[in-house]
N, C-alpha and C positions, 0 to 999 in steps of 0.2 A: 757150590756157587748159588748166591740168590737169584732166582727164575725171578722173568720180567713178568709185570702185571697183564693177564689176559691181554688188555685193549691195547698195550704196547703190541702183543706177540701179534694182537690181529691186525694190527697198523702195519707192521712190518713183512706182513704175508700177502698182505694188500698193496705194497708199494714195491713186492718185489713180482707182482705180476706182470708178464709181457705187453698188458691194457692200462696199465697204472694210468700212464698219460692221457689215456682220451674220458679213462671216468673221472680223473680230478678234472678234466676241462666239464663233466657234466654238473659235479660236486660245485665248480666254481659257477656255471649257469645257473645254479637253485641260488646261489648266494650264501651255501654252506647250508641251507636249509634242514632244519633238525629231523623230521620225519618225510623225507620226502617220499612220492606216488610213485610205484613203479609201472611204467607200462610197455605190453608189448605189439605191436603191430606195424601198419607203415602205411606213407603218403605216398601220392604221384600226383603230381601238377602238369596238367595236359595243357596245350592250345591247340583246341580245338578245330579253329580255324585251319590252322597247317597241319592237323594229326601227329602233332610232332610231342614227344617228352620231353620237357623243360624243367623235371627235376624228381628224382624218387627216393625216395628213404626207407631204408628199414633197419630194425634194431635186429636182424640176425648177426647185423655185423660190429656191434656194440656190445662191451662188456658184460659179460651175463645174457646175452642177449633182451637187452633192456632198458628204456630210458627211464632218468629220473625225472621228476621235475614236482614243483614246489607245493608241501602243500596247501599253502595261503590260510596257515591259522591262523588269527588274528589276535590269541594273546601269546603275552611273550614269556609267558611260563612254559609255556608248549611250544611255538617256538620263535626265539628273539630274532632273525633273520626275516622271518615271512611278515611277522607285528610292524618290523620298522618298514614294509614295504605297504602293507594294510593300513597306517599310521597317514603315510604320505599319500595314498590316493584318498582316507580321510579328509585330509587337508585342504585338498585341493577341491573336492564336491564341496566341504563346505567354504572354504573363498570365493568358488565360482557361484554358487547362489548370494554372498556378498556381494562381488565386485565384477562379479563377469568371467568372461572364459568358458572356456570348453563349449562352446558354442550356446553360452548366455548372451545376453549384450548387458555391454556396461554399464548402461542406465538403470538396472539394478539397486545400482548403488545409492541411487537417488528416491529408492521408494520408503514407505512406512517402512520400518525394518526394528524387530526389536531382539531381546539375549533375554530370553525368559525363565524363573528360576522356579519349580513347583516342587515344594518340599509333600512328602509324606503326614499326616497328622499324628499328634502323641498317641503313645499305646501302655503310656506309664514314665513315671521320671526314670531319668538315668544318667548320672554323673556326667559333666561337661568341663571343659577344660578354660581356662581363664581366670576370672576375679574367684572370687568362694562360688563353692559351687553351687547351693539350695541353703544359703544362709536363713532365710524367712521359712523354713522348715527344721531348723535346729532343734526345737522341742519332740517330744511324741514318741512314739512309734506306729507301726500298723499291724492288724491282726495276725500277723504273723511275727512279731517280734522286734523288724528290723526299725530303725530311727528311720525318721520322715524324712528327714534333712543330712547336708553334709557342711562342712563348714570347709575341707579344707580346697588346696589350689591346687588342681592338678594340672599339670603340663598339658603337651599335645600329645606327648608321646606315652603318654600313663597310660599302661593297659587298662585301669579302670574307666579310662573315657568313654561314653557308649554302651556300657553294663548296668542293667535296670538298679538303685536304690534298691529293690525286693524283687529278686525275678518267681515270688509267689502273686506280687500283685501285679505282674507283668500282664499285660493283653498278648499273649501269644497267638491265639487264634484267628484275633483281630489283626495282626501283626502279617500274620500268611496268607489270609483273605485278601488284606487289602492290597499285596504281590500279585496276587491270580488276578485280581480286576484293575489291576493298575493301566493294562493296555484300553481295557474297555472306559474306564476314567478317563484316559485322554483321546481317548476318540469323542467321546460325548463333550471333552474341552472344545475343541474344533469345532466341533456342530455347532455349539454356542457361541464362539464368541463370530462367527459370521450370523445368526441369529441376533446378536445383539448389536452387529455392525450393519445391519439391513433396519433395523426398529429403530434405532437412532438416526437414520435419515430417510424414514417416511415410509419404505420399500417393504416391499410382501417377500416373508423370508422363504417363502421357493423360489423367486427369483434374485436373488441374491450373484448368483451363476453366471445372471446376466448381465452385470454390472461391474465386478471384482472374481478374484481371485487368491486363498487365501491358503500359500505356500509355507513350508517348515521343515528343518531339518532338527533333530532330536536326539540327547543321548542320555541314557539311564547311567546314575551315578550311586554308589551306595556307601549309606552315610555313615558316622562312626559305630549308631545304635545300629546297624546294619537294617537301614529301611531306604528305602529305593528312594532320589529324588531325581525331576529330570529339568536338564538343561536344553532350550532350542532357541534356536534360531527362525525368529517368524516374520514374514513378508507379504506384505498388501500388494497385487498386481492386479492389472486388470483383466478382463471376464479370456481371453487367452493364453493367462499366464506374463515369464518374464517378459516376450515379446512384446507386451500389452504394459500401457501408463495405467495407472491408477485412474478411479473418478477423484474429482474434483474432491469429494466430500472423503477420500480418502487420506485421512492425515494421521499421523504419527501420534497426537495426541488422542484422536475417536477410537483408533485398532488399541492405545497403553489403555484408556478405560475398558473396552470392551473384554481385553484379557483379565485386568483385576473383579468386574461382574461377572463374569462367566466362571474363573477359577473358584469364587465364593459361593456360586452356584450351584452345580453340577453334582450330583448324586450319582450313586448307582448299590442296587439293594442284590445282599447274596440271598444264592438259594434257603430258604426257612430248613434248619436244621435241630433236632430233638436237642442237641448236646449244645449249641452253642445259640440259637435261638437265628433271626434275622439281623443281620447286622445294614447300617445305612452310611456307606465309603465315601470319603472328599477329601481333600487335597488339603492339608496341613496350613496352618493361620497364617508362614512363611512366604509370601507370595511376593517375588520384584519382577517387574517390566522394564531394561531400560533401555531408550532408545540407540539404535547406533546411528550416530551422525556423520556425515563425510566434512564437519568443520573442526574434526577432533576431538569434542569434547566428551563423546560417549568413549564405551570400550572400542580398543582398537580392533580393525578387523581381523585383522592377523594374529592376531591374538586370540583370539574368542575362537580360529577355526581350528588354532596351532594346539588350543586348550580340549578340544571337543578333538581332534585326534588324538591326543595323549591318550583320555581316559578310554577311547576306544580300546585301546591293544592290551590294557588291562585284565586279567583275566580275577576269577572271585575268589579264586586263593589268595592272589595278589594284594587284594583290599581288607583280608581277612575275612571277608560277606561270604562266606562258603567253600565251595572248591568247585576245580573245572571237572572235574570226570562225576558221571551219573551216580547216583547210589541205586544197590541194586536188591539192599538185605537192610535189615534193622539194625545188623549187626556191623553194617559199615562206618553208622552214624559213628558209633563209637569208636573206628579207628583214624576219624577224621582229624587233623592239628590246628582245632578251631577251640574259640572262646567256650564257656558253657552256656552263653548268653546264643550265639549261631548254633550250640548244639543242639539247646533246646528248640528254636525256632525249626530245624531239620527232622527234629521230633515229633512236631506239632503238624509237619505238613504228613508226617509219615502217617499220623494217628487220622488226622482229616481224609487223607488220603483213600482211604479205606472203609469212608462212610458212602455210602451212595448215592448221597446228594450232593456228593460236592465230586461225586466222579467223573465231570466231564471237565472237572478243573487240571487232572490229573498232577493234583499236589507232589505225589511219590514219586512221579518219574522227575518233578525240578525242585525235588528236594536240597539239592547240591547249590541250588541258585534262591533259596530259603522261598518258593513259590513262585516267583516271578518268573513268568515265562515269556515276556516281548524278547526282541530284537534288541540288544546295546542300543544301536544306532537305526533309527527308521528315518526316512523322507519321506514329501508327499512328492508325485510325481514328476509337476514341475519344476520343483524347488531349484535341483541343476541339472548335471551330468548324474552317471550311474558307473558302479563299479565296473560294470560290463565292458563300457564304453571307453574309464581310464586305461583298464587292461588290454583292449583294443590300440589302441594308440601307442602301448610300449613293444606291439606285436608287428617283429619284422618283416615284411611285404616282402616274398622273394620273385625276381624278375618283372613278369607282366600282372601279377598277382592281382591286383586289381581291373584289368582286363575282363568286362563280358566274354572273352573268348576260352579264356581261363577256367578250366575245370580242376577241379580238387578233388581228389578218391582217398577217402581216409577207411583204414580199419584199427580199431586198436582193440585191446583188454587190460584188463587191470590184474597181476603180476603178484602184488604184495606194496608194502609201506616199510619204512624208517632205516634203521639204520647197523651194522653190526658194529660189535664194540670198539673195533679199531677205526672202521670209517666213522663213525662216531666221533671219535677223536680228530682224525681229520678234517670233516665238515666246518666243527667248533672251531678249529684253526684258519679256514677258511671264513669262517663270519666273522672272526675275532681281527683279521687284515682288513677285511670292507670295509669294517666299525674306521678304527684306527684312522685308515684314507677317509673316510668320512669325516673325522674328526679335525684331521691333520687340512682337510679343505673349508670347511665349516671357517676354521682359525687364520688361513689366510686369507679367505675373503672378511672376514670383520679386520683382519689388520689395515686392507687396502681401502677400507671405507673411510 
């Protein structure tokens, strides 16, 4: 007789335990979550006032003796359940620096506000998708052989989109540098374009501070030549943030100039190296600012917040731009399921990596992310809300919980992570129903519109 496959035998060993029921009820609390956190300890919620227990918890008496709960990865290669929940508090930090909410005010909406798009600069041609690709290069070759030009029309989907013409005369080095200071480039953005938004109307750019406030939410996107560009969201307020109008001389046209001077601006020089010399980093010729208008005629807001959470939960396997887990060995590069265009790039931070001028860039350890070490997603402070605070708000208040009288005695540990092969199986079944009612509600509210 054919034997069932493991994850069967361990699903059904799983579902015939005396606890089945209260851990699918935890399994269904994470939302099926693919690795989730195990912990073990416990709560007690005292009032104080009356010395009385109003509620205690412990997991001795929880299957395994142990809870699960989610682990809020945020791509959905790792895992699709916690990304679509990371996805949607996305969304909504950045709609409420749009339009208000989560304890912005509305009138937000009414400030300089622009969808800003700062590409990466060339590091060498590389086939592109559209009309002919490098037609006015058809003649030639270059010192290595290969034609200068390509004539034909590749799709979107043609592997070769994004794959350097000669990856000998590729700038790879230039290519990984310019990942390791890319956070540092766009801080020096910021600096600027409130510098150029203080000199434009007369003001001493230390006080700048005193007059405006110049808010942004940001997300790193990686392009088909796998080079970083980023998309944000940036808002003129005044000197206390969203609570604060704008000055007078704050308008939607002085902040689009000030972004296109600054982004043309802005330098920033790597450490002098023997093997690759000094290189001087800026922001690619690609540069748009466009306004968002509340008269409809810029992008929609909902849109632009709905766009900038997708690419968050993204992971860089996902995009092709790398992979999500670290490399650890030289010899990982090569067991990676990437282009040779990303393997080299993985290559170049591993070799950089190991110079010791450039060690404090620690190329090696984000070699898997081809250099780039920021944040996906960064805000400046004011901009909205904070993850913290959405996950606060979906956090059930039990009894007087909010009560000054209310004391809370937590202990806990961390237990282990994810999943055995048959809960495994189960979880997926449980995120794969969520989906579905999501889907199947999503479909009746556009019918009822």
């Amino acid at each position: 007789m054919r034997q069932l496959p493991e994850a069967d035998r361990d699903a059904i060993r799983i579902a015939q335990d005396p606890q089945f029921a209260r851990w699918l009820d935890q399994v269904t609390a994470t939302g099926g979550c693919a690795h989730p956190v195990h912990l073990s300890g416990a709560t007690t919620i005292l009032d104080a006032a009356a010395g009385e227990i109003i509620q205690h918890y412990d997991t001795r008496d929880e299957p395994g003796e142990r809870l699960l709960i989610r682990c809020r990865n945020r791509r959905s290669t790792v895992c699709a359940p916690c990304s679509r929940l990371h996805a949607g508090d996305t969304y909504h930090l950045v709609r409420a620096g749009l339009l208000g909410g989560k304890n912005v005010p509305t009138t937000v909406r009414e400030r300089p506000r622009l969808f800003v798009t700062l590409t990466a600069p060339s590091f060498g041609p590389v086939h592109r998708a559209g009309d002919r690709c490098r037609p006015w290069r058809d003649r030639g070759h270059c010192g290595h052989g290969r034609p200068l030009g390509c004539g034909a029309v590749h799709g979107t989907t043609d592997p070769l989109v994004g794959q350097p013409l000669c990856a000998g005369c590729y700038d790879y080095p230039a290519h990984v540098l310019w990942h390791a200071h890319a956070g540092k480039l766009w801080d020096r953005f910021v600096i600027d374009v409130r510098r150029r938004l203080a000199s434009s109307v007369g003001l001493v750019q230390s006080r700048f501070a005193d007059h405006a406030r110049l808010s942004f939410a940001r997300v790193a996107e990686y392009q088909k030549r796998a080079a970083v560009h980023v998309h944000a969201v940036v808002r003129l307020d005044g000197p206390n943030g969203p609570d604060d109008q704008p000055p007078a001389w704050g308008t939607t046209d002085r902040l689009t100039d000030a972004v296109h001077v600054s982004a043309r601006r802005v330098r920033v020089r790597t450490p002098h190296s023997p093997a690759v010399g000094e290189l001087e980093l800026r922001w690619g010729t690609q540069i748009d600012a466009r306004p968002l208008r509340t008269d409809g005629l810029g992008p929609d807001d909902d849109a632009v917040a709905a766009y900038v959470a997708k690419y968050v939960t993204k992971g860089a396997s996902e995009t092709g731009a790398g992979t999500d887990h670290r490399l650890t060995t030289w010899g990982d590069i090569d067991a990676v399921p990437v282009t040779d265009h990303v393997r080299a790039l993985m290559r170049t931070c591993w070799r950089l990596g190991g110079l010791p001028e450039y060690e404090p860039l620690h190329l090696r350890a984000w070699a898997h992310t081809l250099g780039y070490r920021g944040h996906i997603l960064t805000k400046s402070r004011a901009y909205s809300t904070t993850y913290a605070a959405l996950r606060a708000d979906r956090t059930r208040h039990v009894g007087r919980s909010g009560s000054p009288d209310v004391i809370t005695q937590s202990r806990w540990r961390y237990v282990g992570s994810g999943h055995t092969p048959g809960a495994a199986l189960i979880a997926a079944g449980v995120a794969e129903d969520r989906a579905t009612k999501r889907e199947i509600t999503r479909e009746v509210r556009e019918a009822r519109r």
